[in-house]
N, C-alpha and C positions, 0 to 999 in steps of 0.2 A: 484273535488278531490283536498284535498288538498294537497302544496308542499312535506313535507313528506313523505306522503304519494304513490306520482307517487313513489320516489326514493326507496322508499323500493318494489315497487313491479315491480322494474328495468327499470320507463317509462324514456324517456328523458327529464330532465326540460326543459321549454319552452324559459328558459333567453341565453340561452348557444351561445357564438361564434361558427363558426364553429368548428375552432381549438380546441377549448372544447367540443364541440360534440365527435367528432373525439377521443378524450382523453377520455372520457367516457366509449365510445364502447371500446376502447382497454382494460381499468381498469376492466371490468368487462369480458373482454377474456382473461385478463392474459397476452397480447399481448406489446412487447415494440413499442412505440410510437416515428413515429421519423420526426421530419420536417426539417430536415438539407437540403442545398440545393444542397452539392456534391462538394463546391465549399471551398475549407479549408481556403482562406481569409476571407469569407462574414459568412462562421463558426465558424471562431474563437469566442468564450464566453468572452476571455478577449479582443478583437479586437475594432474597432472603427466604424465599417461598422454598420449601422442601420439594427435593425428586425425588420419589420411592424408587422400590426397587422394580418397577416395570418400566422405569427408563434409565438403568443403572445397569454396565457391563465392567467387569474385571480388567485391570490392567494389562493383568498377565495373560490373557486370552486376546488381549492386542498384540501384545509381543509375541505370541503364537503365532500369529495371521502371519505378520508383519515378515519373521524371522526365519518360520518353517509352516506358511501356507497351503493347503490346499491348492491345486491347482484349477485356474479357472474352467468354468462352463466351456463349450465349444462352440469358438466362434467369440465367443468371450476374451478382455483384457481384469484381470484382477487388479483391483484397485479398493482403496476405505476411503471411504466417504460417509462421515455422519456428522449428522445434525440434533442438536438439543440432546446428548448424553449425557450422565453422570458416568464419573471412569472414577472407580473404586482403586485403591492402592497404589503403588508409585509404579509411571511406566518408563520400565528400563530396558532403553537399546543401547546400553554405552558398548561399543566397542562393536556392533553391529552393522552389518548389511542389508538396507533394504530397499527391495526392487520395485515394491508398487509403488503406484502415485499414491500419496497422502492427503488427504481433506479434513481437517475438524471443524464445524461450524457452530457458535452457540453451545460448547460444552463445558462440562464442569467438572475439573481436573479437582479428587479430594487432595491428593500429594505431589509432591516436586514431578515432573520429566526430567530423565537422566538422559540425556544423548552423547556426553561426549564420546570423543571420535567414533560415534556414526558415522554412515554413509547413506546419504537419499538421493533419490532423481530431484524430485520435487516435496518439498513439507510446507502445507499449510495449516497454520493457527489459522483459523478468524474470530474475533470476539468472545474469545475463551476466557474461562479463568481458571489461574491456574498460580499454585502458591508461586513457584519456584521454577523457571528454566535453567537447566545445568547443560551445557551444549559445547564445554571446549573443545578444538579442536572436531568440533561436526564438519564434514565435507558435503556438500550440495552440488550435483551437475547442472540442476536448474534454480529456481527461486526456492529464498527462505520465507516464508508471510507469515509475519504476527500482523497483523492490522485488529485493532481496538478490542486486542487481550489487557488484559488485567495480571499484572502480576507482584503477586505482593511481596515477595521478597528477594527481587533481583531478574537479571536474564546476566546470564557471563555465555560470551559469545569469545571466551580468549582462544587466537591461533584459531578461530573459524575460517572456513575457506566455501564461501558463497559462489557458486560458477556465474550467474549472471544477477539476478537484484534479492536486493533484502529491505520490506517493509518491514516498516514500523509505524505504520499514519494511524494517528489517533490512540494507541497504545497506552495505557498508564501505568507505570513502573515505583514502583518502592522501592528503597534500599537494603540491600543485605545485612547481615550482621559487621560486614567491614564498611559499610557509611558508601557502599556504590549500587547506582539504580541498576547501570551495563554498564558489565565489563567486559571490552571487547577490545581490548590491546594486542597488537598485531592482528588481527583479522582480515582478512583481502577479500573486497567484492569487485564481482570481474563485470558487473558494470553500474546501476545506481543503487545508491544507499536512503533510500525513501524514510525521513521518520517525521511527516510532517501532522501538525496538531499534537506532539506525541506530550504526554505529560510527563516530566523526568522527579522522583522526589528522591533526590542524592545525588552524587558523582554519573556524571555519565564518561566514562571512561574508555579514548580511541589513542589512545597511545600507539603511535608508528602503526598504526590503518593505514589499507591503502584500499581505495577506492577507483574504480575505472572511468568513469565517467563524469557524475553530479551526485554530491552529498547535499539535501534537502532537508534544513530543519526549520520548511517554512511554516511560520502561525506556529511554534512549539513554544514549550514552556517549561524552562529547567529550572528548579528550584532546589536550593542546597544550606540549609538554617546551619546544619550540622558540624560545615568544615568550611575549605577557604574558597575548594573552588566547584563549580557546577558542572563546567564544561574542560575535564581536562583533554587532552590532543594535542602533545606536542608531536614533531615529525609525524604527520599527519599528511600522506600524500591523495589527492585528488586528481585526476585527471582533466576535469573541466573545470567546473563552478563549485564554492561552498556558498550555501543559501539560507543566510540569518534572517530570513526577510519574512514580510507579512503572506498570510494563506488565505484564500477565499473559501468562505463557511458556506456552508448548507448545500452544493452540490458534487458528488463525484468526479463531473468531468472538470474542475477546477484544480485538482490535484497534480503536483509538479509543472504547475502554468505561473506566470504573475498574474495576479486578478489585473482584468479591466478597471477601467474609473465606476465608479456603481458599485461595485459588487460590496458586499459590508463581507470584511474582513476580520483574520487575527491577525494582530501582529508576533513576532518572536520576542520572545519576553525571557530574562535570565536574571536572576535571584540566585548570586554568586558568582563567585573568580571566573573567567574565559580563559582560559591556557593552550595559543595557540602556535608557541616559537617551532623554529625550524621546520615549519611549514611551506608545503611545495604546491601549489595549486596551480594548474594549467590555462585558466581560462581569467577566472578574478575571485574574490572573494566580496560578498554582497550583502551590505551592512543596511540597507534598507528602511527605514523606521526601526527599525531595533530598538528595545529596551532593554538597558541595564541597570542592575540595582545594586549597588555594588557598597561594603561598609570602606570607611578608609582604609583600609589593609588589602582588598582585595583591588584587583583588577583583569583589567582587557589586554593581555599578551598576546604581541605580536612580532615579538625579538624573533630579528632572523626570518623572516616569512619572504615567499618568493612569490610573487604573481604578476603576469602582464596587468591586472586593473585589480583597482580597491577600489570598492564604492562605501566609501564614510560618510552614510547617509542616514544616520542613526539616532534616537534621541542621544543630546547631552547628558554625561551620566552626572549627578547632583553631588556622587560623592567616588572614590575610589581614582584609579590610577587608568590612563591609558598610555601602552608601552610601546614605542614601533622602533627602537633602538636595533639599528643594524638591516632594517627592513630593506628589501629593495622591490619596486615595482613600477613600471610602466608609465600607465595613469593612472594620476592621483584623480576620484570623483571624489569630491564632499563637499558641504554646505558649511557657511560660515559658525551655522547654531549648532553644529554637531562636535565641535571639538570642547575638551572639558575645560573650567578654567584654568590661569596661572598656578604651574605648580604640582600640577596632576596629570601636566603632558612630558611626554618623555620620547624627544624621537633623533636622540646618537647616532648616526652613522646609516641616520635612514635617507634613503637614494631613492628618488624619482626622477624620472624624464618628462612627464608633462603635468601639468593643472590643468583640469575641468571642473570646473566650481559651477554646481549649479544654485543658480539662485544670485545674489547681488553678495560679492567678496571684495571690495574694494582692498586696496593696495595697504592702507592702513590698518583694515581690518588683518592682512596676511601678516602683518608686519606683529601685530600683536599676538597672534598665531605664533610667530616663532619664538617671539620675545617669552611666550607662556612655556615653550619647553627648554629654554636654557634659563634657572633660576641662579647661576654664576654665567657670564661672560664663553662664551663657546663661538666659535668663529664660522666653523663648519654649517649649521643650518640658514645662515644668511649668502654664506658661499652658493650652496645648492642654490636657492632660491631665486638668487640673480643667476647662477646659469641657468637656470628653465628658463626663467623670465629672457633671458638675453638670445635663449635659442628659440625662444618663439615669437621674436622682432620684437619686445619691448624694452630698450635699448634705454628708454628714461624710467622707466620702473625700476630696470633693476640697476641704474647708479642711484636710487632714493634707498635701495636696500644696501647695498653697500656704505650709501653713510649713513643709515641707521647703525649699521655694524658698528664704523668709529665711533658715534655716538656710545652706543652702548660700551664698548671698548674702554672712551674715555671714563665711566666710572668706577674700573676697577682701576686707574692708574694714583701715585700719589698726586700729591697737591699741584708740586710743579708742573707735572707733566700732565695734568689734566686744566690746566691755566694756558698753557702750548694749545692743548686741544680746542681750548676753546675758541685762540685765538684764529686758528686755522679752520674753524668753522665759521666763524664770523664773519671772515676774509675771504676764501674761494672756497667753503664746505667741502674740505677736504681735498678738496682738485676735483670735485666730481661735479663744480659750476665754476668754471673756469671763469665765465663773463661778467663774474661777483669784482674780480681783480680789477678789470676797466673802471668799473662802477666807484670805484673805494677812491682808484688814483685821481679818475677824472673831480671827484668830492674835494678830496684832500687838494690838488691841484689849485681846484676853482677857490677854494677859501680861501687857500696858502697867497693864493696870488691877490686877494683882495684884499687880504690883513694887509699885504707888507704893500701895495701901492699906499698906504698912508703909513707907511715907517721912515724913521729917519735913517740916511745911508750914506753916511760921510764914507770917502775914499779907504780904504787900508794902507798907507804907507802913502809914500810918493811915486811918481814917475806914473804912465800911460794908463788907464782902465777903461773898458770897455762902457759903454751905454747903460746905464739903470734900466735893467728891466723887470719888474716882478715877479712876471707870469714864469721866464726863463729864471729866475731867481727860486723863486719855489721847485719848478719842477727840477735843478738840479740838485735841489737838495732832496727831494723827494728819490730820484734815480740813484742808487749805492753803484757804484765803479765810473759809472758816465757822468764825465768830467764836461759842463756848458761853459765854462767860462765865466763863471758869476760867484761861484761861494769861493771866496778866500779873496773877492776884491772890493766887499764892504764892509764896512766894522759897524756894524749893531751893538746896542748894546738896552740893558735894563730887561722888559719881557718881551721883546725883540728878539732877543738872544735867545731866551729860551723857548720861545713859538721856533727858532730856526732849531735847535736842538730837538724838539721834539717832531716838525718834521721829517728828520735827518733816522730818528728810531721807526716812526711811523715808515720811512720808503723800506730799512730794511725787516721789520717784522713781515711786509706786505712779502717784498719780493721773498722772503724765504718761504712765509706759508706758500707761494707759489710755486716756489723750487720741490717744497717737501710734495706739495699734490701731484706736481707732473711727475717724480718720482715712484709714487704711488701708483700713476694711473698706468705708467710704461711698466712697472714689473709687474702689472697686472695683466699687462697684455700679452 
């Protein structure tokens, strides 16, 4: 009879180790397979204790099961499930089919897995180690789980197609020979992308991913000495939430939850570039306690990024760049201590509709906030600014932002025209405190009129003049076009003269800075 042949009509081939034997019978009972020895040192899969060969099966006798099994017991579903292996030689399904459920638990892969474009219902890693996953283009109907493998040189998940979730929680990943931990650019999970606690050491690489639901990298911790950036993912589409935020340690059921207040926590921590433009996220993006380590070259990209909420709740990064140029999103959450200083903010053509500032953001503080991302004069983010503010009824905040704007305005102007500015600040701030104008006349007024009741006022010419009065005497010198009846029928003379001339400059600097602010404020309307 030949080989084939025994296996389809469920003999046992004749090459088989024990341990393979054994692995056999359970495949085709459905039964998980375990040869651990009880002993959680000489168990450990990332450990240094040697496995003989009494818990050691061949690769290629998995890819047998796998690819041209045996048919199950009766009564029986055929399935691999094993525990505490050593798997000798490289196991290759690339290009394969296969129909059982998969389970590896605690094993210890000597060479790479080849999977790309397989096909599985279900494949589970758990806590395996395992040099190398090679997996482009793997197709999945159910979940893909690595949870807290070990893999030393890589996982490329490129053009993978996960039917419903793919962990990664707790996972630790090395880099390959190209400087990336995962490479999983285009990949589509058709609902969440779990990779919380995961430790990343290189590029973790989602380049135009798409994910159905929630991508979770809460409590992880990407690290990238090597190049510029840790976390690249531009076009990076999510359907709910991305989740940079802290993870709650030491139980299971905290996994994809926010911890409670108590619980002792990770935070998400990154040691290198975030690359996250042209990004589409559905629900928000949730920056949480987050830490970034960032040298000055590198930073937190967020050009171009779409989401109903951003929570900028993050630590301040000490050094590098934060970029939200072209951003547009809903609400803005952040705290005042999370943005970076003067110089390192960068947010062009970024659009929101509302502020939610948690914590104490007073109006000065926002104002230095903008002033830190335009390091020349930029009109636009003080524009936004007062329109939040003006759409969410505070209607004297944001004229304190708009003359901030002149303000700032005024110093890129030359000499003269920032001498203008001044004065028009001085005067009614712009037009955006019109009640400064009363103030200045009724001043000028009161004094003009008190100097000259002790000035000498002989008549100007001869024939009729009206009554000496001071108060009407000033204030018509003070009014430019409004003719009282009083200047041009005394003759002053000495510093008399020049107190009236310089009234006479005083009423029209006044009235023009008030012309220039009501013009300002009506084409602003």
């Amino acid at each position: 009879m030949t080989e084939g042949a025994g296996i389809r009509t469920g003999e046992l081939p004749d090459d088989l180790t024990a341990a393979e034997a054994g692995m056999w019978q359970a495949f085709r009972n459905g039964t998980a397979y375990d040869l651990s020895s009880g002993d959680a040192v000489v168990d450990d899969p990332h450990g240094g204790h040697p496995w003989g060969a009494e818990r050691t099966v061949r690769a290629r006798v998995i890819c047998r099961l796998l690819l041209d099994g045996p048919p199950p017991l009766s009564g029986r579903v055929a399935s691999l499930k094993l525990t505490g292996l050593r798997i000798s030689g490289t196991l290759d399904l690339a290009g394969g089919t296969v129909a059982p459920y998969v389970e590896l638990k605690a094993c210890r892969f000597e060479e790479e897995v080849l999977l790309p474009e397989a096909r599985f219902q279900t494949l589970r890693l758990v806590d395996c180690s395992v040099p190398r996953l090679e997996a482009a283009r793997v197709h999945t109907e159910g979940d893909l789980h690595l949870p807290r493998c070990r893999f030393h040189n890589g996982v490329r998940l490129t053009d993978a197609r996960i039917g419903t979730d793919l962990l990664l929680n707790q996972a630790i990943v090395h880099r390959d020979r190209t400087g990336r931990s995962i490479a999983a650019d285009g990949m589509t999970v058709g609902q969440d992308l779990q990779a919380e606690l995961l430790e990343s050491h290189g590029e973790l690489s989602l380049r135009s991913a798409k994910v159905g639901v929630s991508l979770s990298l809460r409590g992880a911790h990407l690290a990238n000495p090597y190049s510029r950036l840790a976390l690249n993912a531009p076009q990076l589409t999510v359907g709910r939430t991305l989740y940079l935020t802290p993870a709650g340690v030491g139980s299971p059921l905290l996994s994809g939850t926010t911890p409670a207040r108590g619980t002792r926590i990770q935070r998400f921590e990154c040691q290198g570039g975030v690359r996250l433009d042209d990004g589409r996220f559905g629900d928000a993006v949730d920056l949480e306690r987050a830490r970034f380590t960032f040298t000055d070259r590198q930073e937190l990209s967020l050009r171009r990024v779409q989401t109903p909420e951003l929570r900028f709740l993050g630590e301040k990064p000490q050094r590098g760049k934060v970029v939200l140029s072209g951003a547009r999103v809903v609400n803005l959450i952040d705290r005042a201590s999370s943005w970076p200083e003067p110089g390192n903010l960068h947010m062009g053509g970024f659009a929101y509709e509302n502020l939610v500032p948690e914590g104490p953001f007073p109006l000065t503080a926002r104002l230095d906030w903008v002033a830190a991302a335009t390091a020349e004069y930029n009109p636009e983010p003080y524009e936004r600014l007062a329109a939040v503010l003006r759409g969410g009824g505070e209607d004297e905040d944001a004229r304190e932002v708009l003359l901030a704007k002149q303000r700032r305005r005024r110093e890129s102007l030359p000499l003269a025209a920032k001498m203008w500015g001044f004065a028009q600040d001085w005067t009614v701030a712009y037009g955006y405190r019109p009640g400064r104008a009363a103030v200045w006349m009724a001043v000028l007024w009161a004094a003009g009129s008190l100097a000259f009741a002790h000035a000498s006022h002989p008549p100007a010419g001869g024939g009729g003049h009206p009554r000496w009065n001071p108060a009407l005497f000033a204030l018509d010198l003070l009014l430019p076009v409004v003719d009282l009846g009083q200047v041009g029928q005394w003759q002053l003379s000495g510093g008399w003269q020049w107190l009236s001339a310089a009234m006479i400059v005083l009423g029209w600097v006044l009235a023009t800075a008030v012309a220039a602010g009501a013009t300002r404020l009506l084409r602003r309307g």
